[in-house]
N, C-alpha and C positions, 0 to 999 in steps of 0.2 A: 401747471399744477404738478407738485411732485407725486411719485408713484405711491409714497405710506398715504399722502392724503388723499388721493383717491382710493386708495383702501378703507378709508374711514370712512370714505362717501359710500361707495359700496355698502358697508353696514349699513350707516345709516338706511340708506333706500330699499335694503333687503329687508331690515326691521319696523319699517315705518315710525321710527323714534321722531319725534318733532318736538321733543322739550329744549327749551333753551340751556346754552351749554351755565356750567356751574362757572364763579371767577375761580379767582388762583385757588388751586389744588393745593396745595402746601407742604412742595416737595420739597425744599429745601434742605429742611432738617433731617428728611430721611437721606438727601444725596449727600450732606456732610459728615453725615455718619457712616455711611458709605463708601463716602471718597472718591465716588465718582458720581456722574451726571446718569441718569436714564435716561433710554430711549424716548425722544419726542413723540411718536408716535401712539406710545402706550400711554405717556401724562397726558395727549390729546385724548385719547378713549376716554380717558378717566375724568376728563374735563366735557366733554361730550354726551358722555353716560353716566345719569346717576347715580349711588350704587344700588346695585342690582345684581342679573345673573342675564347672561345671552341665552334666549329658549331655555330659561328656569334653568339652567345647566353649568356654564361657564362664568365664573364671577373674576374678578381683576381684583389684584388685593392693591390696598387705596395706602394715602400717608397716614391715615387717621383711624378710629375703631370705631369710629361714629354709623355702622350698619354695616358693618364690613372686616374681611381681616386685614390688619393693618399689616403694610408688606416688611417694615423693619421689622418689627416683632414678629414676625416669623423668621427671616433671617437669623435674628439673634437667638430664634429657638431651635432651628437647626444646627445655629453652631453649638449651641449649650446639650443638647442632644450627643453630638459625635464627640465632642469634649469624651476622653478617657474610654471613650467605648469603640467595639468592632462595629458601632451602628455606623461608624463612618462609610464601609462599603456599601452601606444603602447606596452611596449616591456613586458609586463608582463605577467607572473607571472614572468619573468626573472628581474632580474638590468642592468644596463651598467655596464660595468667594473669601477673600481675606483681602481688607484694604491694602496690606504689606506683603498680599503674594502675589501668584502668576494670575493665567483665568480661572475661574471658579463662579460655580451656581450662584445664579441669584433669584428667585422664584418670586414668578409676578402673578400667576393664577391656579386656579384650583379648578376644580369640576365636584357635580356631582356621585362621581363612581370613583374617588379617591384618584382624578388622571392627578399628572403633576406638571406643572408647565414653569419653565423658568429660559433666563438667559444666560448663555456661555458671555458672562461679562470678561471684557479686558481692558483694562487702560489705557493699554495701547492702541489698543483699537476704539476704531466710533463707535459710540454708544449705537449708533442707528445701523450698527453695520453687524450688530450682535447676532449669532444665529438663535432660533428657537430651539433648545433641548427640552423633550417630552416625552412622559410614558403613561399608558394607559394606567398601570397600578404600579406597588412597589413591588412586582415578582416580575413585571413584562420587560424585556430592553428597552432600552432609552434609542429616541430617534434623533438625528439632531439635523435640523431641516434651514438651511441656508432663504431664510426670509424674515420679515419685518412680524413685527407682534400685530397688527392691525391685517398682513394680508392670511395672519395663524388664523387669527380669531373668525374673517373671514369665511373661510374653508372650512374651517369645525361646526358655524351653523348655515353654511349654504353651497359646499359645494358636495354631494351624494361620492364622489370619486376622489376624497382624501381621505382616504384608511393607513393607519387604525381609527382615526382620531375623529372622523365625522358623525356629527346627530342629526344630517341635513337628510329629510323624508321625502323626497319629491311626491304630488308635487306641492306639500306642506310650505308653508310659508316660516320663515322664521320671525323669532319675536324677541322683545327687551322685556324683561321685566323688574321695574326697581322695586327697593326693598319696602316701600311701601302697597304693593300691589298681591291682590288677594294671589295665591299662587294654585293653580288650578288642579281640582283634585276628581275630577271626572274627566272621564271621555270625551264629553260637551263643552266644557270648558276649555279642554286642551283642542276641540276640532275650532271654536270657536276663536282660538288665540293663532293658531296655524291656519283658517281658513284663507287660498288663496286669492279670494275678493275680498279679506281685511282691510276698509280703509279705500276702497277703490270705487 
């Protein structure tokens, strides 16, 4: 078993997710527009998890808008954004990706507190060998963390000792929540979705 996939195992068994995975995601037409391939790992999340949010927090933007933000259409709203403007050093020292340049952002998830998570894409590099660039908001540094999008995801809902970026409470359990799922809005509800004998 290779290492991303047992990272998705991992999730999995941390969140107690037992839904069956979705078929084809329908990445296609976002990686032709792209011009290049995505990481396998993150189309597996996303074929794994339906949309939703990891601990009501970390969402994955998807090929489609169907309960979700769809991840080309942000791409193409960041480029239309830095288009003419200084907003470009938003994302700097980094670039946005461009089919016809070097490496440049490409953003695969969001959070609830405005983090920013994307990948240092290259062409010439494997898509699976992208690192994670992330920042907690738009004023914090960018981090850029030499691992797979599945062992990010990972560490942000369950391991307590990866700061800045971790929501993991010990000894809280983490959880899935898809976009169909009532989202909890007391104390009770959120002990009840973190309780560490959920499911046991």
């Amino acid at each position: 078993m290779d290492d991303q996939q047992t990272w998705i195992d991992r999730i999995v068994e941390a969140t107690g997710w037992c839904h069956d995975p979705e078929g084809d995601a329908g990445w296609e037409q976002a990686e032709a527009e792209l011009g290049v391939v995505l990481p396998s790992d993150f189309k597996e999340l996303c074929r794994r998890f339906v949309p939703g949010a990891f601990y009501a927090y970390l969402d994955l933007l998807r090929p489609t808008d169907s309960h979700a933000q769809p991840l080309l259409r942000t791409w193409a709203s960041c480029r239309q954004w830095a288009v003419g403007h200084e907003s470009a050093q938003l994302w700097g020292p980094y670039e946005l990706y461009e089919p016809d340049k070097g490496p440049g952002l490409i953003q695969w998830g969001s959070d609830q507190t405005e983090g920013e998570y994307y990948w240092l894409a290259d062409r010439s590099v494997e898509p699976d060998r992208w690192p994670v660039v992330a920042r907690r908001d738009g004023i914090e540094s960018w981090h850029q963390l030499d691992m797979s999008t599945a062992e990010f995801v990972y560490r942000v809902i369950a391991d307590p000792a990866f700061k800045p970026f971790t929501v993991a409470d010990p000894p809280r359990r983490p959880f899935y929540l898809p976009h169909w799922g009532p989202f909890p809005m007391s104390a009770e509800d959120w002990n009840a979705l973190t309780d560490p004998n959920r499911g046991s």
